[in-house]
Every structure is written in C-alpha cells, then in structure tokens.
C-alpha positions in Angstrom: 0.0 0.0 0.0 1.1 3.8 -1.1 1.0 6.1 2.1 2.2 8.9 -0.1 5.0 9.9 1.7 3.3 9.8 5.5 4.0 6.4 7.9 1.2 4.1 8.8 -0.3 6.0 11.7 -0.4 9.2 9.7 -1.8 7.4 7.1 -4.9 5.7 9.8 -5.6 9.3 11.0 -5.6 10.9 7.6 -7.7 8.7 6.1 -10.3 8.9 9.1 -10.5 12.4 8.5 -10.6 12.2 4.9 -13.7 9.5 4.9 -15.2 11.8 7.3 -14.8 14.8 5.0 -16.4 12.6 2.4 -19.3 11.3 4.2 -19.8 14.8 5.6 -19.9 16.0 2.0 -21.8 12.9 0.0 -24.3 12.8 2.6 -23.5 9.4 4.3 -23.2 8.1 7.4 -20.6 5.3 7.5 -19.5 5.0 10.9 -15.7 5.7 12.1 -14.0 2.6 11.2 -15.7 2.7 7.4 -14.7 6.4 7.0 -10.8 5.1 8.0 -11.4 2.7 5.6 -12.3 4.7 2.7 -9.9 7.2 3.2 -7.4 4.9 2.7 -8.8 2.8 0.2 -10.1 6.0 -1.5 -6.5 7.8 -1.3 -4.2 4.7 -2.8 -7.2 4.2 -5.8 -7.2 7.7 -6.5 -3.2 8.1 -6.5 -3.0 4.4 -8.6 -5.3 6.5 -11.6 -3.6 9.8 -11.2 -0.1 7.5 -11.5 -1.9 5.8 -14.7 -2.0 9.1 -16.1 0.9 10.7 -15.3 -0.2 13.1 -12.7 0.7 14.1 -9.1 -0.7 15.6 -6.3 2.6 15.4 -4.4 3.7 13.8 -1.5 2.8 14.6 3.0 -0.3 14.8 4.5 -2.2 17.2 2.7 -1.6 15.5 -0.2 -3.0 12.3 1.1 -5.9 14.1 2.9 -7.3 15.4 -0.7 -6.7 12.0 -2.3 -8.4 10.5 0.4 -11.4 12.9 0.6 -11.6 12.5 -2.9 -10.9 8.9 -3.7 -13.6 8.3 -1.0 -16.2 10.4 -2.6 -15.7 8.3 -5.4 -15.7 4.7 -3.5 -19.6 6.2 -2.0 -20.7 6.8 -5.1 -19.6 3.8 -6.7 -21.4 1.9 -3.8 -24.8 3.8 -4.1 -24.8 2.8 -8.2 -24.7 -0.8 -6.7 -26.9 -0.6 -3.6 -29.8 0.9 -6.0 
C-alpha cells in the first residue's frame, strides 16, 4: 500500500478524516472505522489513476488528505450505483 509519503499511523488518521470529509460532504453516514477505511482505500485508488495518467498531487499529508477525501467520494458513489 502507497501512504504517499506519510507512515502508517499518519496514514490511519488521515484517512479517518478524509472519509469523514467525504461522508460529511456525500451525505452518508458510515461510521468511524468505514470512514478510515475509505480514506485509505479511497487515497491509494485515486493516486493508482492519477499514476496511470501521469499526474501528481505530491507527496505529505495534505496530499494524502485530498486524495483521500476525494478517492472516498468516489468509493460512495460507486457503492450507491450498486446498492440501487
């Protein structure tokens, strides 16, 4: 797994916030260890298709905060086209 230049704890707290940005924001309600989970699920899927096509969003924490929030909103809405 990719933390994008942060460690393993980092990369736990990170994505909790970033899946809790993202099910603030898509209008969810997960639960904590869900949000975690998307975060970081969300944050190495999103930087795997940014790699694909050649583009960056850097390395740190911020970085992996908006890959995370945004890889996440992604990984709800994929799950709401299924769950219909």
């Amino acid at each position: 797994m990719d933390t994008n230049g942060v460690g393993w704890i980092a990369a736990i707290l990170i994505g909790g916030i970033a899946g809790w940005l993202a099910e603030t924001f898509m209008r969810s309600n997960m639960g904590v260890l869900m949000n975690i989970i998307l975060g970081i699920i969300g944050a190495v899927v999103l930087n795997a298709i940014l790699a694909a096509l050649n583009i960056s969003l850097g390395t740190g924490w911020i970085a992996y905060l908006i890959a995370g929030f945004i890889g996440a909103c992604i990984l709800i809405a994929i799950a709401r086209l299924f769950r219909r």
